[in-house]
N, C-alpha and C positions, 0 to 999 in steps of 0.2 A: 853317353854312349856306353853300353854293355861292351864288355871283354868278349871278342867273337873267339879269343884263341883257348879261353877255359874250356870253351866248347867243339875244340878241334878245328873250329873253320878258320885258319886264316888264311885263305885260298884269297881271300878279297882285302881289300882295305878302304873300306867304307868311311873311314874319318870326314871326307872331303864332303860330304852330306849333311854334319852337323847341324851347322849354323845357318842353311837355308831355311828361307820361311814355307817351303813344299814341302808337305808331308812326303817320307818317303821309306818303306818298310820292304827287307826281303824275307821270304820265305825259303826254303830246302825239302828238297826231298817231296816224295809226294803225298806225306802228310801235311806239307805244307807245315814247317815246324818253321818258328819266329828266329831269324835269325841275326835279323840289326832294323832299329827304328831309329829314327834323327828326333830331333829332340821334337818339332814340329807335328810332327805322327804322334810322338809321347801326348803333346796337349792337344791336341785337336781331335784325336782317334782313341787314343787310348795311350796306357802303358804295361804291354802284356808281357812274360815273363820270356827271356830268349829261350827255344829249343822246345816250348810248349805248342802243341798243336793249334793253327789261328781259331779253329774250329770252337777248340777248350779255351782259348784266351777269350773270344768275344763271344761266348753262349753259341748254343746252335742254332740260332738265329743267322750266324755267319755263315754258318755252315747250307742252314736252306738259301739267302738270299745271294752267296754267293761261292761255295764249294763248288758248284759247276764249272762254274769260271775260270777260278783257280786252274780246275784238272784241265779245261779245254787247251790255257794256254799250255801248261804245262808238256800235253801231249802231243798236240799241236804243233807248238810253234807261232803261233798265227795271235797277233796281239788285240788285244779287246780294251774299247773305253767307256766308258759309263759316261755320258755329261751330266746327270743329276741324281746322281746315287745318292738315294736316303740312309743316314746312319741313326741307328736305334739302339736308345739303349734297352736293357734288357727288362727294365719295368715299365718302359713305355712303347705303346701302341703305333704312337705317332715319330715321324723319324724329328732327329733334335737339329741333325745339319743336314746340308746337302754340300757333298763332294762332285768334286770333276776326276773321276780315278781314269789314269791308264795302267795297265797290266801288261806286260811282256815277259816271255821266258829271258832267264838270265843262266849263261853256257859256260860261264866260268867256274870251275871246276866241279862240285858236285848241282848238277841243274836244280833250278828254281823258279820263284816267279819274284819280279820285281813289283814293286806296288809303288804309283807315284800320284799322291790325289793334292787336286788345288781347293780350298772353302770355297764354294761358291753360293754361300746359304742368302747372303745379303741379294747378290745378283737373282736368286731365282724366287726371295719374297717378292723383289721389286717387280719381277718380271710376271708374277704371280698376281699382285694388288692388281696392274695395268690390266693383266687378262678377264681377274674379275668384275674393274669396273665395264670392261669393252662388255665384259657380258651382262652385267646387271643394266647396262643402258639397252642392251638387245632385249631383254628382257621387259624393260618397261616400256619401249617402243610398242612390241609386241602386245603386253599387256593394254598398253592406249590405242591402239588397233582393234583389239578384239572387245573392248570398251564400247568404243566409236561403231565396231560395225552390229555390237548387238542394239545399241541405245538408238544409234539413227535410223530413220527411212533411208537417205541415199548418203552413200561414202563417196568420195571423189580423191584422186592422188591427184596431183598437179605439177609440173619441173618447175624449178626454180625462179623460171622468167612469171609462170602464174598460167601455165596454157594446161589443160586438164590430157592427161597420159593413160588415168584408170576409172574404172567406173564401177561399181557394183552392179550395174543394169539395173536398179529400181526408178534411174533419173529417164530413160527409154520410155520403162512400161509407164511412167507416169504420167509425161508430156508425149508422148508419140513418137518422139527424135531417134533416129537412129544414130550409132555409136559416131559413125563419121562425121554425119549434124552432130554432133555432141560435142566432141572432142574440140583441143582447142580453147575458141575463144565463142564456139556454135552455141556453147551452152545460154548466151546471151540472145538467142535468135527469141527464144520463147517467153521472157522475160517482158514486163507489162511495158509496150511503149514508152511511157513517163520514166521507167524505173533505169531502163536499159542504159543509157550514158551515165547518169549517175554512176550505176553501180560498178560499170567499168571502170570508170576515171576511180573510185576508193579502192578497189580490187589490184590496181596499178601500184599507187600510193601506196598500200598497205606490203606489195612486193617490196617496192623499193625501201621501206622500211624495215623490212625482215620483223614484223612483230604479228600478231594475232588477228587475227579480223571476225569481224561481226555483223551482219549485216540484216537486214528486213527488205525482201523483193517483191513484186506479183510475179509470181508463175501460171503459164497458163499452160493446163491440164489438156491431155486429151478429148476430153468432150466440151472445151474449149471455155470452160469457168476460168477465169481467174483466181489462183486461191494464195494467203500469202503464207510466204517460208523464211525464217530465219537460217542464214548461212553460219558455221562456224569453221574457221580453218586455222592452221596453227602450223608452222617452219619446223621440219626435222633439219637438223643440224649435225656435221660433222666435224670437230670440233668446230672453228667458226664463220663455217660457209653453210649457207642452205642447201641441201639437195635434194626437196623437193618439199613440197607441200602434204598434207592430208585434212582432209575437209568433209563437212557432213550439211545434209539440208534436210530442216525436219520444218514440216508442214503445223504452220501454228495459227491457221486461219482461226480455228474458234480464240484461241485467249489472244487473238486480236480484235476479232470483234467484242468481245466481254473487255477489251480497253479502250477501244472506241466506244463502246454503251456507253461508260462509265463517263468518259472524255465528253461526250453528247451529254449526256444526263446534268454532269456540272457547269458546262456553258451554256446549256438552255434555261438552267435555276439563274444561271448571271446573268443573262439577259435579261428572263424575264424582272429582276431583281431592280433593274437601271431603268426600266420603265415606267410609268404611272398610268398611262390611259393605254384602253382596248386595243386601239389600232397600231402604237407604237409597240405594245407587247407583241401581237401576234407578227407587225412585220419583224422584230428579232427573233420570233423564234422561229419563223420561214425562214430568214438566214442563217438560223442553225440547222436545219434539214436540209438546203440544200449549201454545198453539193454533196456533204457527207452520207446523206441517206437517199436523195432526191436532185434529179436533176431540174424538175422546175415545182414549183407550188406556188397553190393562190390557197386564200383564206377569207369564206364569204361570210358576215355577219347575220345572226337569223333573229327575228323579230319572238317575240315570247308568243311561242306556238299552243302556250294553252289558254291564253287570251282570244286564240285566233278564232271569228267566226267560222262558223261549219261552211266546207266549199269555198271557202274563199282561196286565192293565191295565194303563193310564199314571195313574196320580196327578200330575196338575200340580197346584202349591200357587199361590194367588194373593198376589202380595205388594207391587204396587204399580198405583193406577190415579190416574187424571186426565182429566179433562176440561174441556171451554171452557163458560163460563157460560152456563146457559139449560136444563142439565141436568142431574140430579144423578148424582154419579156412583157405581162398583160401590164396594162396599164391599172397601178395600186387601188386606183378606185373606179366606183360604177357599178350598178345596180341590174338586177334580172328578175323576171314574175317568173313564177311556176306553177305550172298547174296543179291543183292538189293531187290530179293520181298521175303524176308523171314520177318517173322514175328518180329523181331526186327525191320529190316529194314524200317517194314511199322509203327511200332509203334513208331519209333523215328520221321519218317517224321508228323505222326500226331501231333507229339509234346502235346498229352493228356496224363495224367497217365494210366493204364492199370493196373487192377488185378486180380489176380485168386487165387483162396481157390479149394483142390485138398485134398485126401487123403491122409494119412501122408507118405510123402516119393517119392510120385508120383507126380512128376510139369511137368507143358505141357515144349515137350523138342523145340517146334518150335516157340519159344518167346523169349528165355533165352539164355545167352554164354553158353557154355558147361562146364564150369568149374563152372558156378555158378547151373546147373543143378544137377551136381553132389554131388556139395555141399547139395542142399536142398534135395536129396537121405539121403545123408548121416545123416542128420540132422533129417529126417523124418518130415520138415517142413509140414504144413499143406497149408499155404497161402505166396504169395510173391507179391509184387508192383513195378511196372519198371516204372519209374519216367524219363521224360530228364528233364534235367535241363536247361534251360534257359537262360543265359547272354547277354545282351545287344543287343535282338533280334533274339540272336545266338543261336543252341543246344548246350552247349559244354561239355554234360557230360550226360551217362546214371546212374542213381542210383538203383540198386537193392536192395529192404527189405524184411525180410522176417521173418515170428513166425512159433513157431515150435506150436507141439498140446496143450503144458500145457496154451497155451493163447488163447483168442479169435483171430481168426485171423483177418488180418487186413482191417478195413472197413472206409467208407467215410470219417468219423472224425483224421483216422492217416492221410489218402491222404492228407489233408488239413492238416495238422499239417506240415507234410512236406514239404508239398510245403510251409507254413510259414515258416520251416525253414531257408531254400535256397532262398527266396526273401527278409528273413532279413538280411543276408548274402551280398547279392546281389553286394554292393558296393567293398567287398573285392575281391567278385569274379569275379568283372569284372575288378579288378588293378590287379590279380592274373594273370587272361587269358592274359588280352594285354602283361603282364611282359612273360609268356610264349610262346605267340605266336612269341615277339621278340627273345625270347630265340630261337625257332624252327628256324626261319629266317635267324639270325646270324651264328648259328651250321651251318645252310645247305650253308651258304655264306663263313665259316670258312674252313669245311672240304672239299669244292669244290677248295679250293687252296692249302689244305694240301697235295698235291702230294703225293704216294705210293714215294719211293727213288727206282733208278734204278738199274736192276741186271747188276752186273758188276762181271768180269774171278776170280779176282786176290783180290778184295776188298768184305767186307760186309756192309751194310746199315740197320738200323731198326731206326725208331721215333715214338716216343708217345706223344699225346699231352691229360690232361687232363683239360677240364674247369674247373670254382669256382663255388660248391655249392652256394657261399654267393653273387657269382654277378648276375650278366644277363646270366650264361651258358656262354660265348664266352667273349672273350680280345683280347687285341692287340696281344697275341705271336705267331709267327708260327718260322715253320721251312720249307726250300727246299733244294733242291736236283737233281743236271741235269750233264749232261757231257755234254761242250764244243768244239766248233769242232778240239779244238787243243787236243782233247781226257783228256784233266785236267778233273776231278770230281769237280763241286761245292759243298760245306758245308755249310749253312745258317742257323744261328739262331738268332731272333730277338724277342723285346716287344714292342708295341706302348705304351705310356700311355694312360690307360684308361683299363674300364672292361665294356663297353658295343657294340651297333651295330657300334655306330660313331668309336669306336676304332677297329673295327672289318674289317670296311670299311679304313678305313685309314689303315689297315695293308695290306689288299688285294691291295691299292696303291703302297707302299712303297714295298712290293714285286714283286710288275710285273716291278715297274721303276727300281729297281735292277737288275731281269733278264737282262732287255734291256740293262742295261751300262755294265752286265758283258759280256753279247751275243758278243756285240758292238766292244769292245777295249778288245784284248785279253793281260789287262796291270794288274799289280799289284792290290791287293787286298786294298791297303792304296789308292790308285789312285778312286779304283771307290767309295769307301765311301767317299771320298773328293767330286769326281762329285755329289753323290748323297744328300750330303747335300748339297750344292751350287743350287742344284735344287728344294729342300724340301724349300726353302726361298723365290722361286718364285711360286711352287705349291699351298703348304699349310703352310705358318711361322708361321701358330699358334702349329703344331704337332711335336712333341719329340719322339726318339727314340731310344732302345740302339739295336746293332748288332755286332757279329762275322762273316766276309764274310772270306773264306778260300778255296784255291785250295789246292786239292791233287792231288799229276801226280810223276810219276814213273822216276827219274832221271836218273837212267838206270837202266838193266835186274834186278829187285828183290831189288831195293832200291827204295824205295816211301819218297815221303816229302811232308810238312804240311805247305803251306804260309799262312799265317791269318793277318788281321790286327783287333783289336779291337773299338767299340765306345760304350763304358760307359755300358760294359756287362760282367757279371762275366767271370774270365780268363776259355778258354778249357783245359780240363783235360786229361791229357796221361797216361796210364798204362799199362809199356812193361810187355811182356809174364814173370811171378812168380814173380815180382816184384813191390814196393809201387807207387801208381801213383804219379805226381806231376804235379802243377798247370804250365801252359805256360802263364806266364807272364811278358815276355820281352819286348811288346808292351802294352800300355793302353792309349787312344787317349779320348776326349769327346764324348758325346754324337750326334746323328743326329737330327739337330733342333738345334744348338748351332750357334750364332751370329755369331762365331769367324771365322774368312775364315782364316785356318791354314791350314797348311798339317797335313794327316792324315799319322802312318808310319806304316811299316810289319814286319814281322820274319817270317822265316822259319825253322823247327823242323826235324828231321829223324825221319820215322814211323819206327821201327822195325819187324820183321816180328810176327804176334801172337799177336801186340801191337794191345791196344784199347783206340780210341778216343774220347771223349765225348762233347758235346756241348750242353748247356743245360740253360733256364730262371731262373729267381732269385727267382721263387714261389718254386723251388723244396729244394732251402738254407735258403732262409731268414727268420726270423721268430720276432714278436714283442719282444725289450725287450733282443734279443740275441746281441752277437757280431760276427760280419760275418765272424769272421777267426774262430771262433770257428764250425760256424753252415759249412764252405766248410771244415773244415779236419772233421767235419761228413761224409761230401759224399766223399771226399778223401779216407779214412777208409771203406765203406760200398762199394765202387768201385772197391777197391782194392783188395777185401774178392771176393766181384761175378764175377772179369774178365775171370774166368779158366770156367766160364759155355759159351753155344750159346748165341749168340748177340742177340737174340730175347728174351730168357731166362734173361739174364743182364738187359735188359728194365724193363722187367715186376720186376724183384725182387728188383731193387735198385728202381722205384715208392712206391713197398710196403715198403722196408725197412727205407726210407728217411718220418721222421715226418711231416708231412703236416696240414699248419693253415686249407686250405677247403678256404684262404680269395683271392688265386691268383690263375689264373691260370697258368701249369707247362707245358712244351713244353722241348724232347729233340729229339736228334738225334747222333746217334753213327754211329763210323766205325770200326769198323772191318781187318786189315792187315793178310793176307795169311800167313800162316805158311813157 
């Protein structure tokens, strides 16, 4: 503390101010000259010289920021407080502290002014950080607002609970809904049927969670499309309660369909991928059209149209259809003639797509098969697209699609999708087609030597030959049947190895050279299989073969007999009238194709009358993984139960009754003995 009495003033005795931690400083006079500072004002304000003007002790800085002051109270009377007075020092811009000053005139003996300031620098940083972050969050709210309302089509506020409060008016002009329909929970009124509870119940969830949402709806537009919108919304917070929402909906129909293409394009490659034949491919990838693209489709199979005679009909074959629930749909297969200048006719030859949008229920009937006409009757389709499909140059298939009214019907953007389909395809459908056309080939090379068997007084004949799903259609088996001019009945049944055309065509060989050596030499049954491998060694030695060759011929009035010789072919089966059949297996010789030049031997059986004979390939017994004596007293058993039915009747039911892998195919032939 300065000596106040070197300086004349001991009017006061300011000691008792010391030691407080409040600055506290007086002035005199009204130059405001330094008259006592406590030690507190010394460090925190300064230390200026007693009896110097405040003005001179702290630059005239003091003097502009607060020389007013000073004189007011002074003149005044009237006390003045500053709560956040900046103190600066004289080389800096910026204040160093912030004080809490009050100012009063002080009346003891020559007038003054008292000065009593608290530091309040800490209190007014903290108070300072708090306002700037209140404001940097104002700020970036604002900033994510003005974000949101440039980047979106429609902005939405919403309160807390999730009910919509604000709107931009984009969500109005774009669905038709006025603010009132809007608001709320309205906003869900316009929303695609399917989409609507869904997206309520996650818009719920996602309140109750207080976290971000995202969502993918249909919305339906004012001129009543459905187009689809991705929702974003996001929780403003105050520290940590929500007070409302703000949300954007931006229209993302295209880069959703360019995800659906895409999504389409790769499960139609994987379908077609798990396929092997024509009709299995195309009904997967009718199931991948509808209901994504299509609410129904058929798929009709076309005959190789530039083989086709001039004027003639089209035969398309129907072989694959689908549709979306709510209708039933055509039945996968069955066939239709066309006229050549009907309106299929000419639209398959353009080989362009074709379509038409029609009132619901009503499709033009001179475009379409009649079955798929009925169909979209039925359906009250509104629009359908007749597509030929393409292959390696070729038409090889008409595709019908078709929306019913709850869609837009079908317009340029599907055409083209679809045809992306079936050109991504392309490669399996053109190993599909070649695998079927040889299929068609083979059949018609197969059943051209399958002989009807001959009616005969005394005897019956029936054969059935089924293909393998799992091969090419067609194998080496067949079966024949002829009478001899010594009036004997032949019985043939044979396999080449193999399940495709090579073995199709090597069977058609090895049957007609048998004919000829039986025609030939009216000898034994072990005789001409002898010949006819001894000949299969010079024709073709690379081809194998097993066969039963057997005369049947009447030994006298009403006794018939069974010569057979075997080569590496399950034994023929006999089963007299009410009685268990049994295997004839007296003879078993190798196969034809076997190195060995051996003699081949025979047996001869009594037909009884009523008896039935069976003869029959190893696809209708054999089976992965069995044992073959198990898998023949199957057909032994199941033979013996249907012999009391017609011989036409026996075929068909021991095919159904006998378990079939689908991996061979099964070839027999029966006779029948007169009562």
């Amino acid at each position: 503390m300065h000596d106040a009495g070197s300086r004349g003033m001991e009017w006061l005795a300011l000691e008792a101010f010391g030691p407080t931690p409040v600055a506290v400083a007086l002035t005199a006079g009204p130059d405001h000259r330094v008259a006592y500072t406590n030690l507190a004002f010394r460090t925190h304000v300064g230390d200026p010289p007693l009896g110097l003007p405040i003005a001179d002790a702290f630059s005239d800085r003091v003097q502009r920021d607060y020389g007013g002051l000073l004189d007011h109270v002074l003149a005044t009377g009237e006390p003045v407080t500053l709560v956040e007075a900046p103190v600066r020092t004289a080389s800096s811009a910026d204040p160093d502290r912030f004080l809490s000053i009050s100012l009063s005139r002080f009346t003891h003996g020559r007038p003054g002014v008292l000065i009593i300031a608290v530091d309040v620098t800490e209190q007014v940083a903290a108070a300072r950080r708090a306002d700037r972050a209140t404001k940097e969050q104002e700020r970036t709210r604002r900033r994510f607002e003005s974000l949101v309302w440039l980047s979106a089509q429609i902005v939405w506020v919403a309160d807390p609970s999730g009910h919509v409060t604000e709107s931009s008016g984009v969500w109005e002009e774009v669905t038709g809904q006025s603010w009132e329909e809007y608001r709320g929970d309205g906003w869900s009124d316009v929303l695609h049927p399917d989409d609507r509870a869904p997206a309520l119940r996650s818009w719920r969830e996602t309140c109750g969670r207080a976290r971000p949402w995202h969502y993918t709806y249909r919305v339906r537009r004012r001129d009543g499309e459905y187009r689809h919108y991705d929702v974003h919304a996001a929780p403003v917070f105050e520290g940590d309660v929500v007070v409302e929402w703000v949300g954007t909906c931006t229209d993302v129909e295209e880069q959703w369909q360019q995800r659906q293409r895409r999504e389409l394009l790769d499960r139609a490659a994987a379908a077609a991928g798990e396929q092997t034949d024509l009709a299995g491919m195309f009904a997967a990838l009718a199931d991948v059209l509808v209901p994504d693209l299509a609410d129904g489709c058929g798929v009709h199979l076309l005959p190789d149209l530039v083989d086709r005679p001039a004027g003639a009909p089209i035969v398309a074959h129907r072989i694959a259809t689908a549709s979306r629930g709510g209708v039933r749909r055509q039945p996968p297969v069955g066939a239709e003639r066309f006229a050549p200048d009907s309106g299929f006719a000419r639209a398959i030859k353009a080989r362009r797509p074709l379509r038409r949008t029609f009132p619901p229920g009503r499709p033009p009937e001179d475009l379409l098969p009649r079955t798929t006409v009925a169909w979209l009757k039925r359906a009250e389709a509104t629009s359908v697209v007749l597509m030929p499909v393409i292959v390696d140059g070729t038409v090889a298939a008409a595709v019908t699609a078709a929306r019913r009214g709850d869609r837009a019907p079908l317009g340029p953007a599907d055409i083209a999708l679809m045809q992306q389909v079936f050109n991504h395809t392309h490669d399996a459908l053109s190993s599909a087609v070649q695998h079927h056309r040889t299929q068609q080939l083979a059949l018609a090379l197969q059943h051209s030597l399958l002989a009807d068997p001959p009616e005969l007084a005394d005897l019956r004949l029936a054969a059935r030959y089924l293909a393998s799903p799992a091969a090419a259609g067609v194998g080496g088996d067949w079966y024949d049947s002829f009478v001899l001019p010594d009036g004997a009945t032949v019985m043939v049944i044979g396999d080449v190895v193999g399940h495709d055309l090579a073995a199709a065509v090597e069977m058609s060989r090895l049957r007609n050279m048998l004919r000829v050596l039986t025609a030939d030499r009216l000898t034994p049954p072990c005789e001409i299989l002898r010949r006819l491998n001894a000949a299969m060694e010079t024709v073709d030695p690379d081809a194998t073969a097993t066969c039963v060759l057997s005369r049947v011929e009447e030994a006298a009035p009403g006794r018939w007999q069974f010569t057979y010789a075997v080569a590496g072919h399950p034994p023929p089966l006999l089963i007299p009238p009410g009685g268990d059949g049994r295997f004839l297996d007296e003879v078993a010789d190798p196969l034809l194709g076997s190195p060995l030049d051996q003699p081949y031997s025979s047996a001869t059986e009594p037909l009884p009358p009523g008896s039935t004979l069976l003869l029959y390939t190893d696809g209708l017994v054999e089976h992965p993984g069995e044992d073959l004596d198990a898998s023949l007293d199957r057909l032994r058993l199941h033979a013996s139960a249907l012999a009391s039915r017609p011989l036409e009747d026996f075929c068909d039911a021991l095919l159904d009754a006998m378990p079939s892998t689908g991996t061979d195919d099964i070839a027999l032939i029966a006779l029948r003995v007169a009562s």
